[in-house]
C-alpha positions in Angstrom: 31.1 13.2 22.5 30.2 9.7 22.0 29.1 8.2 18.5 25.1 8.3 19.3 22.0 6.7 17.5 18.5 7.3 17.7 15.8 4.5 19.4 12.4 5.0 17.6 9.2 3.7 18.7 5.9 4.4 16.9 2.1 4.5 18.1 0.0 4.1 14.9 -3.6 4.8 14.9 -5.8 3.5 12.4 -9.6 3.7 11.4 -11.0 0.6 11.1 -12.8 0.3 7.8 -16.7 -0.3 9.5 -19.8 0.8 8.2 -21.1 2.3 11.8 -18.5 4.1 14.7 -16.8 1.8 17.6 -20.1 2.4 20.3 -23.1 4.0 18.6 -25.0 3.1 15.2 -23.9 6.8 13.6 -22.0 6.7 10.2 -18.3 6.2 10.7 -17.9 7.8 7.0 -18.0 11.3 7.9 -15.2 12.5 5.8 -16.2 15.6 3.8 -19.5 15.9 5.7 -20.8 18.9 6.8 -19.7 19.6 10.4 -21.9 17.9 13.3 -23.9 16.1 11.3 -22.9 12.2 12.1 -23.2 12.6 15.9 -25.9 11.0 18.5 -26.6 11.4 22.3 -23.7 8.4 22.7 -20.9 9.7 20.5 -21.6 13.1 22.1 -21.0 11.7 25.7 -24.9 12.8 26.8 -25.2 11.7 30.5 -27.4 8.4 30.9 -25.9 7.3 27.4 -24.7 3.5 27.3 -22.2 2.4 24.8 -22.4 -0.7 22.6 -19.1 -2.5 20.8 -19.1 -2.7 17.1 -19.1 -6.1 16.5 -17.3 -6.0 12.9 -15.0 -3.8 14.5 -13.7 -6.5 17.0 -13.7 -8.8 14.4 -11.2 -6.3 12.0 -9.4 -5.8 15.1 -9.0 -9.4 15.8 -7.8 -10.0 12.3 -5.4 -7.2 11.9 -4.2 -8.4 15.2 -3.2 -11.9 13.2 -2.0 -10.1 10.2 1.1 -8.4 12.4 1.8 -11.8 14.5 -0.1 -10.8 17.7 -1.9 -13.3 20.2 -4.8 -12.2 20.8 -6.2 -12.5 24.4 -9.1 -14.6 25.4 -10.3 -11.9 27.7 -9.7 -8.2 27.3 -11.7 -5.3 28.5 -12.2 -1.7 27.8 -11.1 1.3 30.2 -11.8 4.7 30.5 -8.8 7.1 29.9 -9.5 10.7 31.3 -8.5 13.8 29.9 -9.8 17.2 29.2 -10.0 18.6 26.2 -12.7 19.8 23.5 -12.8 17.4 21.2 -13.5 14.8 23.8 -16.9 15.4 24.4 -17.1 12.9 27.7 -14.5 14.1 29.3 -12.7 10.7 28.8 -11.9 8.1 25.9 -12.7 4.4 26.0 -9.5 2.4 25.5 -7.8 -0.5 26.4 -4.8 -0.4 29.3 -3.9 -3.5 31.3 -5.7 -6.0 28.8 -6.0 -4.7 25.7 -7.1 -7.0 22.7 -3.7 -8.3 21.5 0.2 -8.5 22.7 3.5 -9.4 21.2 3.4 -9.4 17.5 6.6 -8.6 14.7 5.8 -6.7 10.8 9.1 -7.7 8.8 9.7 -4.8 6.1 12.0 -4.0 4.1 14.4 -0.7 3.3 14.8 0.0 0.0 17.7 1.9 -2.6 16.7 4.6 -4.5 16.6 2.1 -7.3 13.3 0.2 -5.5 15.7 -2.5 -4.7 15.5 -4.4 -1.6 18.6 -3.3 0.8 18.2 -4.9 3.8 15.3 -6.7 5.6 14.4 -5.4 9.0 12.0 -6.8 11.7 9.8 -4.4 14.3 7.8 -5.8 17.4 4.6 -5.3 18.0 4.1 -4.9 21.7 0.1 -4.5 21.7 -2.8 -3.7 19.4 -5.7 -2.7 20.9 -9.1 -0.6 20.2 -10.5 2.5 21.0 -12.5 5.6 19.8 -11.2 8.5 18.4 -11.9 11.9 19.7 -13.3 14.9 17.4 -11.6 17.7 15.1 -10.5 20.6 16.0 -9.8 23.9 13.6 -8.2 26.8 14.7 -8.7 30.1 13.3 -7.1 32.6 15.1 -8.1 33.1 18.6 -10.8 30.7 17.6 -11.6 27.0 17.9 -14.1 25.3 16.0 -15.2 21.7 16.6 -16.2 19.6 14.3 -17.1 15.8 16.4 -18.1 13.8 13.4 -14.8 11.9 14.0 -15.9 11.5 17.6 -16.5 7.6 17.9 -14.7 6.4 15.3 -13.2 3.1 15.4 -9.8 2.9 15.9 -6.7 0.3 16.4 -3.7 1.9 18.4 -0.6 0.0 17.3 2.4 0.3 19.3 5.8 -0.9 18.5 8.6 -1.7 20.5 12.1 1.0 20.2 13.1 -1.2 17.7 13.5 1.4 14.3 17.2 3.2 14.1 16.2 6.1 11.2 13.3 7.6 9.9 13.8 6.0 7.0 13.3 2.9 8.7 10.1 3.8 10.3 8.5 4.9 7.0 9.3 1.5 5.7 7.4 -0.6 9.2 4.7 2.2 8.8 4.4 1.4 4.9 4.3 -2.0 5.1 2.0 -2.0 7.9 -0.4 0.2 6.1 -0.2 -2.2 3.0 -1.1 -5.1 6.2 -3.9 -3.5 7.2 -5.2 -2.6 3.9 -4.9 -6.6 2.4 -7.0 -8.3 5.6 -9.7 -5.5 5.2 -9.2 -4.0 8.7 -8.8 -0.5 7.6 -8.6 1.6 4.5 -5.6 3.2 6.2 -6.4 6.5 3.4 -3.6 8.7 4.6 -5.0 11.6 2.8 -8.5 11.1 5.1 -6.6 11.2 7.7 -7.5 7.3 8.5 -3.4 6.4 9.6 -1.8 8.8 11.9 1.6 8.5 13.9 2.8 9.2 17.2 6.8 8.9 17.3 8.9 8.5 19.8 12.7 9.4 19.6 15.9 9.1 21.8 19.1 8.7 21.7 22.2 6.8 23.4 25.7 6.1 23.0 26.2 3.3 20.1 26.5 0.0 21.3 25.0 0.6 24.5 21.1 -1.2 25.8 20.3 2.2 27.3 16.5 3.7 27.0 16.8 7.5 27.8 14.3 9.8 28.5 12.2 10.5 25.1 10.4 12.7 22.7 7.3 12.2 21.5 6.1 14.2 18.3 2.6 14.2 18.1 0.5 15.5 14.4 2.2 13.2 12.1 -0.5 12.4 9.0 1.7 11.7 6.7 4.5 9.3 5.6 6.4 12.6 4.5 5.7 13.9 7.9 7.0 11.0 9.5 10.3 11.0 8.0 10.7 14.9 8.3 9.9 15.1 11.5 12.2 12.3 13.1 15.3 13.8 11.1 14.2 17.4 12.5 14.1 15.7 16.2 16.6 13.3 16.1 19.2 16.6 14.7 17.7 18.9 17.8 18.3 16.4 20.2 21.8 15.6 18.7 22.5 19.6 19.5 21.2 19.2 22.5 23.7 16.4 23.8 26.6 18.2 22.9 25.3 21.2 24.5 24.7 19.6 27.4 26.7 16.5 27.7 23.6 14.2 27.8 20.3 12.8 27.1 17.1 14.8 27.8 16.3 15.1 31.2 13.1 13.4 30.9 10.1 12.7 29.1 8.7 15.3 26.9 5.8 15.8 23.9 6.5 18.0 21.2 4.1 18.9 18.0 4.9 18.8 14.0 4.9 22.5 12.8 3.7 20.6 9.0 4.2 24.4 7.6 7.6 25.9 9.2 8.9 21.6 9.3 9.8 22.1 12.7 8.7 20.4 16.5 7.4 22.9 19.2 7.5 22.1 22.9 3.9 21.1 24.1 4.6 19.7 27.5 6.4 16.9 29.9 5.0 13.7 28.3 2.1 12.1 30.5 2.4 8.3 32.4 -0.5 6.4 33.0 -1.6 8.0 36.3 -2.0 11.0 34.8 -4.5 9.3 32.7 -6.9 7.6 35.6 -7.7 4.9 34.1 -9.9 2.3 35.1 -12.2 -0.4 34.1 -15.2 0.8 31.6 -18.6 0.2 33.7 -21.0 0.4 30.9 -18.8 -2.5 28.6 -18.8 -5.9 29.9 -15.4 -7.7 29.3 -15.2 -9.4 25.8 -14.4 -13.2 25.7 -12.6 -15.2 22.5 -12.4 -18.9 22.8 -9.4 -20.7 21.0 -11.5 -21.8 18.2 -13.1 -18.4 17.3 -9.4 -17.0 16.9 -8.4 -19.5 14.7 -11.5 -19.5 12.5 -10.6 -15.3 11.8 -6.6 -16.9 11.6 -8.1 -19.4 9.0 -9.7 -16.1 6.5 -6.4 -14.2 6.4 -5.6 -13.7 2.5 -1.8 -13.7 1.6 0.3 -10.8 3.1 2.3 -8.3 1.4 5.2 -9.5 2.2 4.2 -13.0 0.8 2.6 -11.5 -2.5 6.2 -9.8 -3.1 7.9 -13.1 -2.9 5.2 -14.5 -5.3 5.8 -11.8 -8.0 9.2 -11.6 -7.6 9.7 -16.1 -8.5 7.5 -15.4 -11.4 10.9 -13.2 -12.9 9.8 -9.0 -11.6 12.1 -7.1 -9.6 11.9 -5.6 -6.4 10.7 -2.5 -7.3 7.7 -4.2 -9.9 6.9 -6.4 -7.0 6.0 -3.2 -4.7 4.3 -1.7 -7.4 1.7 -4.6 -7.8 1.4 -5.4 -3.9 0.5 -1.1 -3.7 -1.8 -1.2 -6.4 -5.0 -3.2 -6.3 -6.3 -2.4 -9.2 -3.1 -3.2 -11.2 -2.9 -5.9 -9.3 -5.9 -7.7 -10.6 -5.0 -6.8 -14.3 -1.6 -8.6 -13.8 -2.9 -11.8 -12.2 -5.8 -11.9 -15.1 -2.7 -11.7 -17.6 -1.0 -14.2 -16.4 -3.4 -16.8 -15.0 -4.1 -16.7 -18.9 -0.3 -16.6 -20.3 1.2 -18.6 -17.3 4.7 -16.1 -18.4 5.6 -13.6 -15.6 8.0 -11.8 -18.1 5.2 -11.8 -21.3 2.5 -10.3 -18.3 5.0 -7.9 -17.5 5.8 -6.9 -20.6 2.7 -6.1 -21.4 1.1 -4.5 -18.3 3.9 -2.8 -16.7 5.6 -1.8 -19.5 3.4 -1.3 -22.7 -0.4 -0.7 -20.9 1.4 1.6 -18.0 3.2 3.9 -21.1 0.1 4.1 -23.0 -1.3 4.9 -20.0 0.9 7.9 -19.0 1.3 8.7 -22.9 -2.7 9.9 -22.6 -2.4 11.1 -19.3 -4.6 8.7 -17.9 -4.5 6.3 -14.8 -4.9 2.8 -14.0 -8.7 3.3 -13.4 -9.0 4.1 -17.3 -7.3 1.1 -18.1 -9.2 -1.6 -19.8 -11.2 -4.1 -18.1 -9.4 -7.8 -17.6 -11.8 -9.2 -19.3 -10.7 -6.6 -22.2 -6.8 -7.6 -21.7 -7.6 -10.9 -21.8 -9.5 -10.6 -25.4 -6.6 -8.8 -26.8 -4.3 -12.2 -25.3 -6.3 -14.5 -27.4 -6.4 -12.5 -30.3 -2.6 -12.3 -30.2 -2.5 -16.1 -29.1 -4.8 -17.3 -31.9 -3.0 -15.8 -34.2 -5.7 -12.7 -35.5 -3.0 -10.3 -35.2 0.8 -10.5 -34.7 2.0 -9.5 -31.4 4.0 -6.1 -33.1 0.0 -5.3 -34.1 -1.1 -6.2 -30.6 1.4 -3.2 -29.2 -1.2 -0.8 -31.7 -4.7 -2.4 -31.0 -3.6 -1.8 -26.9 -3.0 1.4 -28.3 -5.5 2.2 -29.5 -7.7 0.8 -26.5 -6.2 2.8 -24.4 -7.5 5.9 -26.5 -10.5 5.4 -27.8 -12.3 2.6 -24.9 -13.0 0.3 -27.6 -12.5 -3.6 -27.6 -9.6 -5.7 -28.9 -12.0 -7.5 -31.2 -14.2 -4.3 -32.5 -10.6 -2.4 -33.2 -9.2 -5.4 -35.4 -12.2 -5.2 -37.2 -12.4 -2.1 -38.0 -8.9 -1.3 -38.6 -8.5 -4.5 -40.8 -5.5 -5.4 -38.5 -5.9 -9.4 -38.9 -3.0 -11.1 -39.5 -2.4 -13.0 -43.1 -1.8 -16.7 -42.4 -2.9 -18.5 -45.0 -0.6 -20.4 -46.8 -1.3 -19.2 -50.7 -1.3 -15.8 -50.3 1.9 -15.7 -48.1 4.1 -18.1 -50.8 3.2 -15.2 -53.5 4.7 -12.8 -51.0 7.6 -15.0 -50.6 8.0 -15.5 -54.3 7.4 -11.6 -54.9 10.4 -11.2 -51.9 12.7 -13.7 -53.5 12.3 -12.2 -57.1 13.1 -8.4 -56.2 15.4 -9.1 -53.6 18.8 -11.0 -55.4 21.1 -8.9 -52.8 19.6 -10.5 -49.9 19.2 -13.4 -51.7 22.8 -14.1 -52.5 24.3 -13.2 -48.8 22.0 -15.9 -47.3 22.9 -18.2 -49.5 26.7 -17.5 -48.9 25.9 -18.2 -44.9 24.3 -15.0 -43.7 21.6 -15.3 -41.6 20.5 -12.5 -41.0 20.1 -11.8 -44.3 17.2 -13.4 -44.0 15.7 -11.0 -41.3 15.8 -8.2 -44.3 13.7 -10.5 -46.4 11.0 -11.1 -43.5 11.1 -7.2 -43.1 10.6 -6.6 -47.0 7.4 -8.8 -46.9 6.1 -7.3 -43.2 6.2 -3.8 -45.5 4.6 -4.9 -48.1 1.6 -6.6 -46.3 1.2 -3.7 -43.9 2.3 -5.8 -40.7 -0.4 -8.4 -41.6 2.1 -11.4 -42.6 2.3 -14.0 -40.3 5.9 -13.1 -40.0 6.8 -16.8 -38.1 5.3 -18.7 -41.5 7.0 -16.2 -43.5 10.2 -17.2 -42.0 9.3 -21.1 -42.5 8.3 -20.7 -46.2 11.4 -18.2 -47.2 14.0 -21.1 -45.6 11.9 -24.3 -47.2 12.4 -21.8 -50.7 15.9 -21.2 -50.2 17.3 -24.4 -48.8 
């Protein structure tokens, strides 16, 4: 048997985060809604019905489009893709075929350790991104089936890659990084758990070092990341068995469905081609028409990528693994680039938002939305700054922050946390140090320097953590040399 490896391809669908669905003016938020509630006469597929793009749609699709490296056509048109089932309520879907929106695009990503360092940096095509809508929801209960259609008409961007991913841990790193993509031009919200990304994989395998492209399997149901990966090692093993039982490849084509419970595939059917589908043009939607200058004024609003933020955080002194964590937080995010526009220090910001504010924040059980404001973090930064309190004192009043809700300012009040600067009463703590204190004394003077640190501590005691503990150091070394 031949050393083998697996050729994976995905087809990622994603709602596009729009206020109204793809043709009709009915909500596209119908998540947790009670069922058959967002619908109309168009979403529904009533005969005599004419459907109407979703202008901010085409416009998120256009930009996601640029996000991933595609060119995006100056003419594209919609067709009708027929099949039968019940959650497509017109018999057919509108799609895009032989001109969809946007071709020939790359997302770089990267693998990472176990550590959340960066292994090895991997590139996957795009071949196409191009719009649709989605089709309703279906529950089974038994010999049952309930359906639910406020997902029917939802706007959605089909993504499909090239065979370019070896592992399934490889494709949850393109899928990951495509998500965070999506999410950072504002095309879709990509909220796995609302079921706004889903995955189509496609899996083969050949003989290593060969340019072959056998016959596949496509595992359809995959809404998870989790899924994903468990469901391309659970196919890519089966069809590993397979070739030794048989000698070869599959046969041909085939579609197989995610058992998310028993984490296993089950044989649906022989995977369609294109005729099966019938498509042709869509009567009711005139072609759509982009000149030059309207795709580079949507190329000209694309904020910084990921991939680019990562790079940023990781030249101000963070690791990998701290650079992911801010890119996949937004929230965090904002607290961080508060910190440091103020500090302009990428270790002192890290310090004290991934390290101190994020173990406070776990210590009480609480989450980045109960941390406090910037405007908050950046009160406690000048107090520090302007020397109010000492930066061992800041480490309590975030503390305390964190607890109670209260401001930097109000907590340094009330505690009586400001720091003792002034020049007369730190010299009598000096003089009190030097006086009851000859052991310490003496060793400095014979060379020691540290010596002196136990003098600084002896005062820090004494004034409850209020000494300016840098002019303490100044004053004990202008007494004692």
């Amino acid at each position: 048997m031949p050393a083998l490896e697996a050729i994976i391809g995905l087809e990622v669908h994603a709602q596009m985060s729009t206020k109204t669905k793809m043709f009709c003016a009915c909500d596209n938020d119908a998540w947790n809604r009670a069922p058959n509630t967002t619908v109309c006469p168009v979403c529904m597929g009533h005969p005599g019905t004419l459907p109407v793009p979703n202008a901010e749609a085409v416009a998120k699709a256009v930009k996601a489009s640029l996000a991933i490296g595609c060119t995006v056509a100056t003419q594209c048109h919609f067709d009708r893709k027929h099949y039968f089932y019940p959650d497509l309520p017109a018999g057919y879907q509108i799609s895009q075929y032989d001109f969809p929106l946007a071709k020939a695009g790359a997302v770089t990503f990267d693998v990472l350790e176990n550590s959340g360092r960066v292994r090895e940096e991997k590139t996957c095509r795009i071949t196409r991104l191009h719009m649709e809508n989605d089709a309703g929801k279906l529950t089974h209960r038994g010999t049952t089936t309930l359906c639910d259609y406020n997902r029917a008409g939802t706007p959605l961007m089909e993504i499909v890659t090239e065979p370019d991913l070896r592992s399934a841990e490889e494709a949850v790193a393109f899928a990951q990084e495509l998500r965070r993509i999506l999410i950072a031009v504002d095309a879709s919200d990509a909220d796995m758990f609302k079921g706004m990304m889903r995955f189509d994989a496609s899996i083969s395998l050949r003989a290593t070092g060969t340019n072959a492209l056998n016959p596949r399997s496509e595992i359809k149901n995959l809404n998870s990341f989790k899924a994903l990966e468990k469901a391309l090692i659970y196919e890519e093993k089966r069809l590993r068995n397979l070739w030794e039982e048989t000698g070869g490849p599959l046969k041909g084509n085939i579609t197989v469905g995610w058992q998310d419970d028993e984490e296993k595939t089950r044989m649906l059917r022989d995977k369609e081609d294109a005729q099966d589908y019938r498509y042709f043009p869509e009567p009711d939607i005139p072609p759509l028409a982009f000149t030059e200058v309207d795709i580079e004024k949507v190329r000209s609003t694309l904020p910084m990528l990921p991939r680019a933020k990562r790079a940023h955080y990781v030249s101000l002194g963070l690791d990998d693994a701290q650079a992911f964590q801010l890119t996949d937080d937004a929230a965090l995010r904002r607290l961080f680039d508060a910190v440091y526009e103020k500090t302009k220090n990428g270790k002192r910001t890290s310090g004290l938002i991934l390290t101190q504010l994020l173990g406070f924040l776990k210590a009480e059980n609480k989450t980045i939305a109960d941390a406090p404001s910037p405007e908050a973090m950046l009160e406690l930064i000048a107090a520090i700054d302007t020397g109010t309190i000492s930066a061992n004192a800041g480490k309590d009043v975030l503390l305390l922050m964190v607890q109670t809700g209260k401001s930097a300012d109000a907590i340094i009040e009330e505690k009586g946390m400001q720091q003792i600067a002034d020049t007369d009463t730190l010299s009598k703590l000096v003089a009190d140090a030097i006086a009851q204190n000859p052991g310490p004394i003496a060793d400095f003077k014979a060379g020691k320097q540290a010596a002196l640190g136990s003098l600084v501590g002896w005062i820090m005691k004494e004034s409850k953590g209020q000494a300016d503990p840098r002019k303490v150091n100044e004053l004990l070394r202008k007494q004692l040399t």
